[in-house]
Chimera marker file (.cmm) of the C-alpha trace (Angstrom):
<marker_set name="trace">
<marker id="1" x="0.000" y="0.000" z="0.000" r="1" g="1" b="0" radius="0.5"/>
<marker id="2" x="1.594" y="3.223" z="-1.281" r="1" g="1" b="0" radius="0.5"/>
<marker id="3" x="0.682" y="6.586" z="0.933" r="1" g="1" b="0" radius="0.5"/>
<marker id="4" x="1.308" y="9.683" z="-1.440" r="1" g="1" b="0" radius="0.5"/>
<marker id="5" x="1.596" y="13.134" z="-0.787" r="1" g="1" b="0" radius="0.5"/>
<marker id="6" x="-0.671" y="16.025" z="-1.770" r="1" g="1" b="0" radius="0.5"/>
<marker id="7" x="0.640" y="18.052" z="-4.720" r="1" g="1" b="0" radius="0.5"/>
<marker id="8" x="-0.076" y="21.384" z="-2.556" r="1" g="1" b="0" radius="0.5"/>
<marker id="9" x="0.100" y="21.027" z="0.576" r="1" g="1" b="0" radius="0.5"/>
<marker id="10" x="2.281" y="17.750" z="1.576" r="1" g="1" b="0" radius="0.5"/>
<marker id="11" x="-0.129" y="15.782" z="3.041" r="1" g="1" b="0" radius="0.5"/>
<marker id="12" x="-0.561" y="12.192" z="3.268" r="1" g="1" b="0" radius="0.5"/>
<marker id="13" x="-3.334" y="11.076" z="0.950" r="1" g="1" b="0" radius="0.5"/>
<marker id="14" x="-4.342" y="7.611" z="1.502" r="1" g="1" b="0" radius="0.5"/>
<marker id="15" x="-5.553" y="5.091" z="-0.896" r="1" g="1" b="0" radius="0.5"/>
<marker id="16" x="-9.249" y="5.859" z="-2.115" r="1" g="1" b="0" radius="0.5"/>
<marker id="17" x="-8.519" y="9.420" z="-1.042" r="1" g="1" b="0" radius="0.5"/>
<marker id="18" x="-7.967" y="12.883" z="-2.711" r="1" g="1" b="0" radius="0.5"/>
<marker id="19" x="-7.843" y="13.016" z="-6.206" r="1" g="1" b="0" radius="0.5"/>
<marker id="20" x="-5.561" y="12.880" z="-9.149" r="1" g="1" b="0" radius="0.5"/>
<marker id="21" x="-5.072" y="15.341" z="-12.235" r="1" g="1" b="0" radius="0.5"/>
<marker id="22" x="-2.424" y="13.841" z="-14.814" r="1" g="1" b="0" radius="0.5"/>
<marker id="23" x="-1.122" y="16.924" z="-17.524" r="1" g="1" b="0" radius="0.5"/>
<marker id="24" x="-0.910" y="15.536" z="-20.970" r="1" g="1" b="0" radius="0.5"/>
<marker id="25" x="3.002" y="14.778" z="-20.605" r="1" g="1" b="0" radius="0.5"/>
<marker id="26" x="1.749" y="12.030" z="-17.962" r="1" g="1" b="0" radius="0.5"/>
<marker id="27" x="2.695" y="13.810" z="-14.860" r="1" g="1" b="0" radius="0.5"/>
<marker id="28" x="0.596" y="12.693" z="-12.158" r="1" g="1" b="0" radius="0.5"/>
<marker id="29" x="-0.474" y="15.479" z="-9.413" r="1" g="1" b="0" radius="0.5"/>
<marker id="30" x="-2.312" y="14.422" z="-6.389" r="1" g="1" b="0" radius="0.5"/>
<marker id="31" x="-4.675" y="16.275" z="-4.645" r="1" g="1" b="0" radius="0.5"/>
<marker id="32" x="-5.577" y="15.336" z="-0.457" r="1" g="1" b="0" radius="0.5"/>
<marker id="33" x="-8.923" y="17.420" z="-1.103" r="1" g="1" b="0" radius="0.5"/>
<marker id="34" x="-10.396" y="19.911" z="-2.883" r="1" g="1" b="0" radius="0.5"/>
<marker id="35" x="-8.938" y="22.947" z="-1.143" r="1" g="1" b="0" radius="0.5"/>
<marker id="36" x="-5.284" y="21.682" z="-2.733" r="1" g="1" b="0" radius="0.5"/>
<marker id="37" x="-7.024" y="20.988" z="-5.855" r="1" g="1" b="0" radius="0.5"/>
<marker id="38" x="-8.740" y="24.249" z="-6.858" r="1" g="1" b="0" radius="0.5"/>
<marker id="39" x="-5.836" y="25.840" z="-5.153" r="1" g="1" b="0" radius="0.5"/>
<marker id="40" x="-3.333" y="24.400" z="-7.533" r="1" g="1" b="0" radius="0.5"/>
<marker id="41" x="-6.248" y="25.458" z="-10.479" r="1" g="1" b="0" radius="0.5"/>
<marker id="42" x="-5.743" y="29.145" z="-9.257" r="1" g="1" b="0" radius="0.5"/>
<marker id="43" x="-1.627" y="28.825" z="-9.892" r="1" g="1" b="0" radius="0.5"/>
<marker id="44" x="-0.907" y="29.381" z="-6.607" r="1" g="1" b="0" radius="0.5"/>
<marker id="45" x="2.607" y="28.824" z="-5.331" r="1" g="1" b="0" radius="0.5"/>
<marker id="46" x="2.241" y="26.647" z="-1.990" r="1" g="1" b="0" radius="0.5"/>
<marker id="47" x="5.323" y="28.481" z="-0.553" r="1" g="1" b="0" radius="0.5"/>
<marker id="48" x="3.647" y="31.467" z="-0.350" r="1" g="1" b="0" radius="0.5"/>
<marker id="49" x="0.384" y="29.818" z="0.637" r="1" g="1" b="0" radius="0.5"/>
<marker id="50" x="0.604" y="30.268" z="5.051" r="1" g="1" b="0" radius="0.5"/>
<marker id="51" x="-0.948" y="26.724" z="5.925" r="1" g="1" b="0" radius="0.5"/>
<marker id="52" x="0.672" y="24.691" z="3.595" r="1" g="1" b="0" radius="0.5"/>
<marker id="53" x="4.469" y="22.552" z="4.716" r="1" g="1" b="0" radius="0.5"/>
<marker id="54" x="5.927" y="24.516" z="2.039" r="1" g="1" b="0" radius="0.5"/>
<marker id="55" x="5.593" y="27.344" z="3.284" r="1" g="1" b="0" radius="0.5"/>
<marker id="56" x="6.222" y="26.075" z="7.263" r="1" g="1" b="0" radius="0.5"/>
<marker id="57" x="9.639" y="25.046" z="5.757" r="1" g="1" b="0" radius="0.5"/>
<marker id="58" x="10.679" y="28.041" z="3.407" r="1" g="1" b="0" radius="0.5"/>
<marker id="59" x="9.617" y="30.165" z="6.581" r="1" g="1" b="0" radius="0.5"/>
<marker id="60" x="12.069" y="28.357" z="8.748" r="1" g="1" b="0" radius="0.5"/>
<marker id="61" x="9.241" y="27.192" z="10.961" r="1" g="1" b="0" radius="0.5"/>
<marker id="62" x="9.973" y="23.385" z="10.687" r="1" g="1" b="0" radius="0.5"/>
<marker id="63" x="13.422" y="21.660" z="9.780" r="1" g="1" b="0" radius="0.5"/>
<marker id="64" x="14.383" y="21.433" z="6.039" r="1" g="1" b="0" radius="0.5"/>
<marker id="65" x="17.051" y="19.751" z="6.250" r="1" g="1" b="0" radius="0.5"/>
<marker id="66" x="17.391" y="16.603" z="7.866" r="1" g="1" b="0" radius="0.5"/>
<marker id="67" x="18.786" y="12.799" z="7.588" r="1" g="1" b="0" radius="0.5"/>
<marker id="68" x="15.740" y="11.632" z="8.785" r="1" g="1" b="0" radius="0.5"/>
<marker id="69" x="13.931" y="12.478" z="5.563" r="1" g="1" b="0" radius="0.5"/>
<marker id="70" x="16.305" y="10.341" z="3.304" r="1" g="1" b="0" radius="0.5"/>
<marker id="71" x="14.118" y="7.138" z="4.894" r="1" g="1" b="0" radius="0.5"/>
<marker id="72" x="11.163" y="9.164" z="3.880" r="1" g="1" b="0" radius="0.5"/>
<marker id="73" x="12.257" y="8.474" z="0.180" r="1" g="1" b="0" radius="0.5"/>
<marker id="74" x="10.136" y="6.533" z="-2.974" r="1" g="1" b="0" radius="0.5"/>
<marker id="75" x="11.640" y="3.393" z="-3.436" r="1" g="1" b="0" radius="0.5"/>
<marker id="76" x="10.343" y="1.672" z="-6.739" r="1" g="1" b="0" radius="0.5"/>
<marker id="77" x="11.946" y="-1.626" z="-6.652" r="1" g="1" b="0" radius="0.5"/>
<marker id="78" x="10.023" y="-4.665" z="-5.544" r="1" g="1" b="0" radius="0.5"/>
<marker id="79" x="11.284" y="-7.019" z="-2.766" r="1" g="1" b="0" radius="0.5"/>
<marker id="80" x="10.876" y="-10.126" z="-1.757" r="1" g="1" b="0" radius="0.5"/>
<marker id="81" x="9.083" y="-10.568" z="1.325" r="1" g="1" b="0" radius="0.5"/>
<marker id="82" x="11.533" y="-12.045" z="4.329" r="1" g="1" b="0" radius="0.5"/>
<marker id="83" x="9.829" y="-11.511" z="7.753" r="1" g="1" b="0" radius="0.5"/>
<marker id="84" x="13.385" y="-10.966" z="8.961" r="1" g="1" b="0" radius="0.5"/>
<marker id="85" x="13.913" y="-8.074" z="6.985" r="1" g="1" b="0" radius="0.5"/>
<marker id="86" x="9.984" y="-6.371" z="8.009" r="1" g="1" b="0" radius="0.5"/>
<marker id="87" x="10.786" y="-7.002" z="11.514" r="1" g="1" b="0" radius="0.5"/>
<marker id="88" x="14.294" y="-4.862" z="11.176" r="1" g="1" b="0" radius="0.5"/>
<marker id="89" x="12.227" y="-2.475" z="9.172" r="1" g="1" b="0" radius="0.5"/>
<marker id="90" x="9.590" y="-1.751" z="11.471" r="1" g="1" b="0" radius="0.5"/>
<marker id="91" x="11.901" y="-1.481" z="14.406" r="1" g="1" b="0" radius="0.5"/>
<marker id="92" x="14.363" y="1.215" z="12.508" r="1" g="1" b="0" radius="0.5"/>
<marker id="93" x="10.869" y="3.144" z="11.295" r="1" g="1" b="0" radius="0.5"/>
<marker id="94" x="9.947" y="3.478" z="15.404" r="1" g="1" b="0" radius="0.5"/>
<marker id="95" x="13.807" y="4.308" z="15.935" r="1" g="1" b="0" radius="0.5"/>
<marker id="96" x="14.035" y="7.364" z="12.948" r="1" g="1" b="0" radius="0.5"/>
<marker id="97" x="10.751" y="8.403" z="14.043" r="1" g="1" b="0" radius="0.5"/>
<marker id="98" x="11.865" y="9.057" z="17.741" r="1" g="1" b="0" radius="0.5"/>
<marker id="99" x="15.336" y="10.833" z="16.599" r="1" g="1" b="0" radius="0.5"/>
<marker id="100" x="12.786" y="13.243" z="13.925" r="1" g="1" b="0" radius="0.5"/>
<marker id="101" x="10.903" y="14.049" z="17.046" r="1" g="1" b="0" radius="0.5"/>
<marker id="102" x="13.711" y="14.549" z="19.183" r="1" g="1" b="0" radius="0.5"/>
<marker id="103" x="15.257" y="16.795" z="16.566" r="1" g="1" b="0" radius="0.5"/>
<marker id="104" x="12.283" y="18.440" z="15.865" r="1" g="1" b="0" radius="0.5"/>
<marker id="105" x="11.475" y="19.635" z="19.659" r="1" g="1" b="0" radius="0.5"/>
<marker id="106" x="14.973" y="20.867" z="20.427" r="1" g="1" b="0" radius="0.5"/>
<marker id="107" x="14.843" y="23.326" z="16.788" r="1" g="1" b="0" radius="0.5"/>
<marker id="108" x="11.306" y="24.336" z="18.082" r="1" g="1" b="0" radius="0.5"/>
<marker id="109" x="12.937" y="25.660" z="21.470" r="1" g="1" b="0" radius="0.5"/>
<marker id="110" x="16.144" y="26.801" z="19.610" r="1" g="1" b="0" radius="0.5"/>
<marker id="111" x="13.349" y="29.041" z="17.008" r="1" g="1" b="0" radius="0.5"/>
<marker id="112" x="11.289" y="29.913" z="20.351" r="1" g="1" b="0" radius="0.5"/>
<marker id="113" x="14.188" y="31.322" z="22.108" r="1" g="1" b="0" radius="0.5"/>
<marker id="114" x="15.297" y="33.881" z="19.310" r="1" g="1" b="0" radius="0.5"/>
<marker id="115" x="11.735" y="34.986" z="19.002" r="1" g="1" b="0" radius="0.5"/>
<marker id="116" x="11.532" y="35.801" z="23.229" r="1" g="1" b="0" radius="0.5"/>
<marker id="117" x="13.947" y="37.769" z="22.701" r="1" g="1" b="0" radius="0.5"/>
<marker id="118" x="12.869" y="39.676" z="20.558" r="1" g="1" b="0" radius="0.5"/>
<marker id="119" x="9.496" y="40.248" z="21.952" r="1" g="1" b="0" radius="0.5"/>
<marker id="120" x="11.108" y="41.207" z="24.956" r="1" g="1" b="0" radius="0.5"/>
<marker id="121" x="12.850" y="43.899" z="23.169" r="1" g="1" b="0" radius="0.5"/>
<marker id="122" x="9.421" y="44.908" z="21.099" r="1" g="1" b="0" radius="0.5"/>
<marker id="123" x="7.979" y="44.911" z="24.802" r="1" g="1" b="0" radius="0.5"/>
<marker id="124" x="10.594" y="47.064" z="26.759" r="1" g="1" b="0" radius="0.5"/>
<marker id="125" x="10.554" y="49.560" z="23.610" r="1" g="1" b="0" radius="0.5"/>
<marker id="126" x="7.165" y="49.634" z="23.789" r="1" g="1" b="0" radius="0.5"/>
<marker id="127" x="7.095" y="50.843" z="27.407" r="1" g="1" b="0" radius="0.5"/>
<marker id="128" x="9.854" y="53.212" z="26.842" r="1" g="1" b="0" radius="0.5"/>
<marker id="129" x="7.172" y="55.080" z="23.999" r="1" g="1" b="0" radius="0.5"/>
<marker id="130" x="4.030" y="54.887" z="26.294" r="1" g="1" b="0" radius="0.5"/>
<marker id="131" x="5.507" y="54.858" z="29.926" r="1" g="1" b="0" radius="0.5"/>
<marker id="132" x="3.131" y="57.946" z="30.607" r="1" g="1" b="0" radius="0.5"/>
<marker id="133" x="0.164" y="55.122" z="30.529" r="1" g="1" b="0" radius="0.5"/>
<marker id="134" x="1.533" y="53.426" z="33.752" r="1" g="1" b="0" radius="0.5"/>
<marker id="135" x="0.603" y="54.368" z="37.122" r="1" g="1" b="0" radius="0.5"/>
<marker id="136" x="3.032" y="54.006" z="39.940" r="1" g="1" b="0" radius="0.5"/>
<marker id="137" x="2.325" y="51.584" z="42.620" r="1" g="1" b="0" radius="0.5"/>
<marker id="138" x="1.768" y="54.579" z="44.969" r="1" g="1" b="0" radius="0.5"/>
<marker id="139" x="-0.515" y="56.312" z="43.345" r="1" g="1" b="0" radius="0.5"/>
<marker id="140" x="-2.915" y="53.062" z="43.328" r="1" g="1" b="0" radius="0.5"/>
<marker id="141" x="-2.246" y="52.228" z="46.922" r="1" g="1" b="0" radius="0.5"/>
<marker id="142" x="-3.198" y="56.404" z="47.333" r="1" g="1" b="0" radius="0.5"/>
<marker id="143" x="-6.748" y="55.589" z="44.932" r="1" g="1" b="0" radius="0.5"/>
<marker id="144" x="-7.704" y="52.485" z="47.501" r="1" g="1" b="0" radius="0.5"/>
<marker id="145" x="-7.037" y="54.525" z="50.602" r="1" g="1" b="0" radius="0.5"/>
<marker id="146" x="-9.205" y="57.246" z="49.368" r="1" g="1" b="0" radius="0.5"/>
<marker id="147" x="-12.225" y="54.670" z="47.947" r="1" g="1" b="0" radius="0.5"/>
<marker id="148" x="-11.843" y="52.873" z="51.519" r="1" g="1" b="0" radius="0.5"/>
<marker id="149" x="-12.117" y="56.017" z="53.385" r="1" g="1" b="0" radius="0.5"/>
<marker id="150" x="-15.230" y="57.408" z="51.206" r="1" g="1" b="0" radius="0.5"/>
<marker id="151" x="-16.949" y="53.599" z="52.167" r="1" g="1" b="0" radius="0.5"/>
<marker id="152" x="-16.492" y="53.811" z="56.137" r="1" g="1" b="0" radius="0.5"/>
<marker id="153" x="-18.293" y="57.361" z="55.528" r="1" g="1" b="0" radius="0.5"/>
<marker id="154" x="-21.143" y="55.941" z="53.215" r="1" g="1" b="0" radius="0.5"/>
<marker id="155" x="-21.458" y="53.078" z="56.168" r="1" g="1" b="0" radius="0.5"/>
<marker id="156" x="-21.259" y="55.361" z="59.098" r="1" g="1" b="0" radius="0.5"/>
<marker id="157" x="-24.046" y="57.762" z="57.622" r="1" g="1" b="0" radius="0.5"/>
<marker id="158" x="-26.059" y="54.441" z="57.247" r="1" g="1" b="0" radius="0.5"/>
<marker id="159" x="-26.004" y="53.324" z="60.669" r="1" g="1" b="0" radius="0.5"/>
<marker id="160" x="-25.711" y="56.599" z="62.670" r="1" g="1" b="0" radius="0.5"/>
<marker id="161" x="-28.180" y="58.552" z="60.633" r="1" g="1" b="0" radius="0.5"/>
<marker id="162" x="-32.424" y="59.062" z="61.450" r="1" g="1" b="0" radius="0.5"/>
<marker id="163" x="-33.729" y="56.465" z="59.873" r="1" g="1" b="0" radius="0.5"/>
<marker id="164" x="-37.326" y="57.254" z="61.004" r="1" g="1" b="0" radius="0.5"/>
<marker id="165" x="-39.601" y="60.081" z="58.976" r="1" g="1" b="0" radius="0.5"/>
<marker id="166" x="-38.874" y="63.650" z="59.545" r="1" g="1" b="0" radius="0.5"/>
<marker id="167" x="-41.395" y="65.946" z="60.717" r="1" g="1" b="0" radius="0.5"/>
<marker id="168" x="-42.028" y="69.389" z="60.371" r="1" g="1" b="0" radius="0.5"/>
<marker id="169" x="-42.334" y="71.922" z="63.031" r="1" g="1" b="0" radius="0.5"/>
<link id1="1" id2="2" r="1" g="1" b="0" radius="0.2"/>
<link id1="2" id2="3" r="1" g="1" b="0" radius="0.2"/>
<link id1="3" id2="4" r="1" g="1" b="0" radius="0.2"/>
<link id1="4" id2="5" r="1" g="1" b="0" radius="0.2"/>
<link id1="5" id2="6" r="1" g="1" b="0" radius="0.2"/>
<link id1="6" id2="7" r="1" g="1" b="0" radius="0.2"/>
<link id1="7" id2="8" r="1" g="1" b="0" radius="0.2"/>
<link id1="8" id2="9" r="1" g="1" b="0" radius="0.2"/>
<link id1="9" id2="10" r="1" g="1" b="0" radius="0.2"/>
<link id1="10" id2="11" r="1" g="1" b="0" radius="0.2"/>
<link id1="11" id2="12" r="1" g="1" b="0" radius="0.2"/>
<link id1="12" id2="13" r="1" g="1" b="0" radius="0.2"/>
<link id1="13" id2="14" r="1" g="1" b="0" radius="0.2"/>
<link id1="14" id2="15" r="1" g="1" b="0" radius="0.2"/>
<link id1="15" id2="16" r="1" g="1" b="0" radius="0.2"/>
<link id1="16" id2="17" r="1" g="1" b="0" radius="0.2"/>
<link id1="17" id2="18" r="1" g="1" b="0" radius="0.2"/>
<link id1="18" id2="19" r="1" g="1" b="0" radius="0.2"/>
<link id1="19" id2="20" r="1" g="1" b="0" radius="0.2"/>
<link id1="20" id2="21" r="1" g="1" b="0" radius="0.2"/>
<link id1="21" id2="22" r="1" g="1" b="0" radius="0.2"/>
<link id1="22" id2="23" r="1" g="1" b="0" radius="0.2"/>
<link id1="23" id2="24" r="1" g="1" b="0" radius="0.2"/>
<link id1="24" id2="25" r="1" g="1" b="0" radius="0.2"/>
<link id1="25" id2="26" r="1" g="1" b="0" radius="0.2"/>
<link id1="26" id2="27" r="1" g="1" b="0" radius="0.2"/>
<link id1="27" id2="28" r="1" g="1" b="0" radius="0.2"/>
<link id1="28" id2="29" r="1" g="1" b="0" radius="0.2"/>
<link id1="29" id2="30" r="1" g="1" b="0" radius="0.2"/>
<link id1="30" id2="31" r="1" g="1" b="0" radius="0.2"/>
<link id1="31" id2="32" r="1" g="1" b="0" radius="0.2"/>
<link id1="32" id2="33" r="1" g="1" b="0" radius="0.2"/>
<link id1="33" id2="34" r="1" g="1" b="0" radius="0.2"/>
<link id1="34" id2="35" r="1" g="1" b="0" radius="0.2"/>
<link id1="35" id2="36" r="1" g="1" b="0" radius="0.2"/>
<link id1="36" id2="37" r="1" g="1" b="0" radius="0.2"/>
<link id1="37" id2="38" r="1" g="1" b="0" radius="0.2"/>
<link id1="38" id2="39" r="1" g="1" b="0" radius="0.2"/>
<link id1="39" id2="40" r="1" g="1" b="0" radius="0.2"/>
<link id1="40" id2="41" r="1" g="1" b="0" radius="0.2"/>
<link id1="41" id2="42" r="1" g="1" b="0" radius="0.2"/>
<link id1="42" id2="43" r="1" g="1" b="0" radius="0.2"/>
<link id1="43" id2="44" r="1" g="1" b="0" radius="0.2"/>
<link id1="44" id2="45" r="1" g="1" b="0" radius="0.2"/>
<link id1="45" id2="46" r="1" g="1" b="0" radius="0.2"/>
<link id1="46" id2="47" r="1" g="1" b="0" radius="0.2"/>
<link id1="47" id2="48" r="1" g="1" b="0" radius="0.2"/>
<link id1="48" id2="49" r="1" g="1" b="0" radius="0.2"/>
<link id1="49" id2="50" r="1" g="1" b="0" radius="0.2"/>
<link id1="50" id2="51" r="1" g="1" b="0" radius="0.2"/>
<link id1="51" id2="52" r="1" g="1" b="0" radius="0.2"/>
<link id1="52" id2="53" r="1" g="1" b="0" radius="0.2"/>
<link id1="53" id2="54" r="1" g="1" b="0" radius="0.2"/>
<link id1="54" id2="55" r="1" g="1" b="0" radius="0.2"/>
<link id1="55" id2="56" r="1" g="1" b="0" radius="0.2"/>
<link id1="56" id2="57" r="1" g="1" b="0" radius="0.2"/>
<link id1="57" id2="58" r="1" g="1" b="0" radius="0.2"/>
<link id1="58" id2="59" r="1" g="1" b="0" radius="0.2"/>
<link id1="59" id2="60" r="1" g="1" b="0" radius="0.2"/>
<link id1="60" id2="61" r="1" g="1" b="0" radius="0.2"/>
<link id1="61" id2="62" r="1" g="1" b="0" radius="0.2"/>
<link id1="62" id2="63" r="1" g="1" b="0" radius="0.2"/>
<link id1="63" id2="64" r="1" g="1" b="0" radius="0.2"/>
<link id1="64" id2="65" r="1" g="1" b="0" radius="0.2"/>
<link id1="65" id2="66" r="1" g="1" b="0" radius="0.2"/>
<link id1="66" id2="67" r="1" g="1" b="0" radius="0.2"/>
<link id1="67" id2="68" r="1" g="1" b="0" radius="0.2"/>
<link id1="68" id2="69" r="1" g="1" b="0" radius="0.2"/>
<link id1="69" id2="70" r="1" g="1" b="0" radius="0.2"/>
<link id1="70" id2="71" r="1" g="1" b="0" radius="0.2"/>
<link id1="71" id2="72" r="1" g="1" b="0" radius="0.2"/>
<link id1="72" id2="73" r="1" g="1" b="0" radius="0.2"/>
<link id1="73" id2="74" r="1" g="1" b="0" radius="0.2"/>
<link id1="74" id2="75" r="1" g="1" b="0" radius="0.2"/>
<link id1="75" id2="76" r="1" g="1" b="0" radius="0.2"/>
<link id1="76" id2="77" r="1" g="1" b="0" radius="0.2"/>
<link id1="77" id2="78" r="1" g="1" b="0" radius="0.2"/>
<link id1="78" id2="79" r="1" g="1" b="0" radius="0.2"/>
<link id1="79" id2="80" r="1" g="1" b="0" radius="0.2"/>
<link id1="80" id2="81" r="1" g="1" b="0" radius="0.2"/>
<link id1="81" id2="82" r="1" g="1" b="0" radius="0.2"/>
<link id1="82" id2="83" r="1" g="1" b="0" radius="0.2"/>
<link id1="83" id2="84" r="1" g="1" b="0" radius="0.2"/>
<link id1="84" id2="85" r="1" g="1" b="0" radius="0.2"/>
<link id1="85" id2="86" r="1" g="1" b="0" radius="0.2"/>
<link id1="86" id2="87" r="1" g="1" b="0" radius="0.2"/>
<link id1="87" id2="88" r="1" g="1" b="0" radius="0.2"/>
<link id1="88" id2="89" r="1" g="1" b="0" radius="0.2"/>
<link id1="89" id2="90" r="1" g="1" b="0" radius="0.2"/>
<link id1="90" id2="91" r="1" g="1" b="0" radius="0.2"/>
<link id1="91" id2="92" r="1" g="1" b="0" radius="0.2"/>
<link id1="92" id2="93" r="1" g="1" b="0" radius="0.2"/>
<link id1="93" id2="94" r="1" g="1" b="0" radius="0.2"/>
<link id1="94" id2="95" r="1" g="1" b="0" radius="0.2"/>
<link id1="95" id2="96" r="1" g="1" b="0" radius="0.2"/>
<link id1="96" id2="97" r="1" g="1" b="0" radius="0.2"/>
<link id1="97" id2="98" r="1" g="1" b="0" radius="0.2"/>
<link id1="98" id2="99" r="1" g="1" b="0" radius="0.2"/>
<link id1="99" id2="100" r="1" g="1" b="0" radius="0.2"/>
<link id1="100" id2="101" r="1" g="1" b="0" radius="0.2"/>
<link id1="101" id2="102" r="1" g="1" b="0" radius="0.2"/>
<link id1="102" id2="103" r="1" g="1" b="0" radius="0.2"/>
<link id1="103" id2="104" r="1" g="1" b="0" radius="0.2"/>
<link id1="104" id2="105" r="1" g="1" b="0" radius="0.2"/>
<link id1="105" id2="106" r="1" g="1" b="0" radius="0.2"/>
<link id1="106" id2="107" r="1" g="1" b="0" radius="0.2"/>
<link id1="107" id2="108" r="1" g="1" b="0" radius="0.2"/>
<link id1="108" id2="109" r="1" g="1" b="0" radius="0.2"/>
<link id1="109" id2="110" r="1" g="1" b="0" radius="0.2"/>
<link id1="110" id2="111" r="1" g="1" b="0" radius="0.2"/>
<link id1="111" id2="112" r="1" g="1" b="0" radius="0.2"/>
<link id1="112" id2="113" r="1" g="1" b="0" radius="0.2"/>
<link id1="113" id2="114" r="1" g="1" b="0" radius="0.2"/>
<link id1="114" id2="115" r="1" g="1" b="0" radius="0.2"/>
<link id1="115" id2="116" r="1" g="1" b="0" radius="0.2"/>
<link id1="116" id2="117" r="1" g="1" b="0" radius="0.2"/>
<link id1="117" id2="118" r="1" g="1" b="0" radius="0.2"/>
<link id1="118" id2="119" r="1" g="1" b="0" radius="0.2"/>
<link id1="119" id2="120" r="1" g="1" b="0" radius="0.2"/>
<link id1="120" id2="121" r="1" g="1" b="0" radius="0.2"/>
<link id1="121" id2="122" r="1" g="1" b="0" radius="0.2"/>
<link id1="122" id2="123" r="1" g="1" b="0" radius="0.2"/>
<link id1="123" id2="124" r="1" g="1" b="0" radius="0.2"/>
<link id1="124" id2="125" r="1" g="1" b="0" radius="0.2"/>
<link id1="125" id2="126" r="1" g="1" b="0" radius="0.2"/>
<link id1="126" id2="127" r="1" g="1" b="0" radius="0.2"/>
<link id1="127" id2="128" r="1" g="1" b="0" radius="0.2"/>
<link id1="128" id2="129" r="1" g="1" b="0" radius="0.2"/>
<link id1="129" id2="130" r="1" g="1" b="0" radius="0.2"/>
<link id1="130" id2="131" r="1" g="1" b="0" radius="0.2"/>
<link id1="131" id2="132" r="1" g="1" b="0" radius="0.2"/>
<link id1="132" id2="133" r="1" g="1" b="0" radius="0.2"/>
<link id1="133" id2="134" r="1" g="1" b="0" radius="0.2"/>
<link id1="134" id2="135" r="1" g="1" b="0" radius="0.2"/>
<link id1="135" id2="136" r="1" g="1" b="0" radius="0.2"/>
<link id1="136" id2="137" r="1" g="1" b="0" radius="0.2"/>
<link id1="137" id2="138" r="1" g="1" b="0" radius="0.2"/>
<link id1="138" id2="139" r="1" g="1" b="0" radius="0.2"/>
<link id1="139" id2="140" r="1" g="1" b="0" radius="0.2"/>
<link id1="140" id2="141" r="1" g="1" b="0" radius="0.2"/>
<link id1="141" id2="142" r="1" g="1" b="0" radius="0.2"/>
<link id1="142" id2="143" r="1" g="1" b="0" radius="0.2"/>
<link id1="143" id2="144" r="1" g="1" b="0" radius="0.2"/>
<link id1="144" id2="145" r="1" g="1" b="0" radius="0.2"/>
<link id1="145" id2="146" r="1" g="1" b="0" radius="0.2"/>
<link id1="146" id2="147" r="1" g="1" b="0" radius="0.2"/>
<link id1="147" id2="148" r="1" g="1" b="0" radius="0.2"/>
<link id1="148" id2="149" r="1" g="1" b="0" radius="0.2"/>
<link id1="149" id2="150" r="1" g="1" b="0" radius="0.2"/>
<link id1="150" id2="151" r="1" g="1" b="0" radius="0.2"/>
<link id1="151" id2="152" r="1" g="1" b="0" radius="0.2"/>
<link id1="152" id2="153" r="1" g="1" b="0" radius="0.2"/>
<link id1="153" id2="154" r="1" g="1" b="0" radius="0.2"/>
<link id1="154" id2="155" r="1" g="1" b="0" radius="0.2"/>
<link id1="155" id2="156" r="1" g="1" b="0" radius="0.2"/>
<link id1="156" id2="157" r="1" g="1" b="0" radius="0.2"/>
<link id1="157" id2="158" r="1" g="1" b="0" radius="0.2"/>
<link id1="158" id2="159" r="1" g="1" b="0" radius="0.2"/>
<link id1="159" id2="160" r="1" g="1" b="0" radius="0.2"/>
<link id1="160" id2="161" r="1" g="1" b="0" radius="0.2"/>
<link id1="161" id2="162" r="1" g="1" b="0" radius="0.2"/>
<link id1="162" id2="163" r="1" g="1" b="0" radius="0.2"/>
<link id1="163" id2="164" r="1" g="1" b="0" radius="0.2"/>
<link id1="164" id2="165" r="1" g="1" b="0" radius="0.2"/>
<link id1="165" id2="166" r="1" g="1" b="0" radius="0.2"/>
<link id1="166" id2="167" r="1" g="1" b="0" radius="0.2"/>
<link id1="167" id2="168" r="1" g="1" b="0" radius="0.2"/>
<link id1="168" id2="169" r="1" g="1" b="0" radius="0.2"/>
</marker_set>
C-alpha cells in the first residue's frame, strides 16, 4: 500500500482518497482534497500559501534539512518478502521516528528562544514610547485609601443617621 503526498500542501493522501489530475506529458499530481485541488487550479505557489508545509519550511518554521527524511524516500523496486527483513524495518521506522521528534522539539525551542527575545525587546521599547500610561504603585495604593475612606463614611451615615420620617415643626 503506497501513501502519497498532496501536490499542494504535503499531506498524506491515503488510498481511495484525494484526487488525481495527470497533464498531458503524464505527470501525475495528487490532490488530499479539494482545497489543494482548486488551489493548484488558481496557480498558486504553496510556498507562499501560510498553511501549507511549504511554506512552514521556506519560513524556517519546521526543519528542512534533515537525515531523517532520506528514509522518507520513494523506493520503486520490488522485494521479496523475508519476515526478517519487516521485523528490522519496522523497528528502525519506530527508531528514525523518535530521533525526527527529538530533533524536531529541540529546533522548536532553539526558534522559540530567538523569538523571546525579541518580543522582549518589542515589549521594553514599547514601554519606553508609552511609559506615561503606567501608574506608579503609589498612586494606586493612594486611589484604595481614598475609595476605603469614602466607604467607612457611606457606612457610618447608614447606621448613625435618622432612619425614622422627619417631621415638620
Amino acid at each position: 500500500m503506497r501513501i502519497h503526498t498532496c501536490y499542494f500542501c504535503s499531506s498524506p493522501v491515503y488510498p481511495g482518497h484525494g484526487m488525481a489530475f495527470v497533464r498531458n506529458d503524464s505527470k501525475v499530481f495528487r490532490f488530499c482534497r479539494s482545497k489543494c485541488h482548486r488551489n493548484f487550479n488558481r496557480k498558486r505557489n504553496p510556498r507562499k500559501v501560510k498553511w501549507t508545509k511549504a511554506f512552514r519550511k521556506a519560513a524556517g518554521k519546521e526543519m528542512a534539512l534533515d537525515t531523517t527524511f532520506d528514509f522518507e524516500k520513494i523506493r520503486n523496486r520490488a522485494v521479496k518478502y523475508d519476515r526478517d527483513l519487516v521485523g528490522a524495518t519496522l523497528h528502525a521506522m519506530a527508531r528514525v521516528q523518535q530521533i525526527k521528534e527529538k530533533r524536531e522539539a529541540a529546533f522548536y525551542k532553539n526558534r522559540m528562544k530567538d523569538s523571546k527575545a525579541k518580543q522582549k525587546a518589542r515589549d521594553i521599547a514599547e514601554l519606553e514610547q508609552n511609559i506615561s500610561l503606567i501608574k506608579p504603585d503609589i498612586v494606586f495604593a493612594k486611589e484604595r485609601a481614598q475609595l476605603n475612606a469614602e466607604d467607612v463614611e457611606r457606612q457610618t451615615n447608614v447606621v448613625g443617621g435618622d432612619e425614622g420620617m422627619e417631621m415638620d415643626e
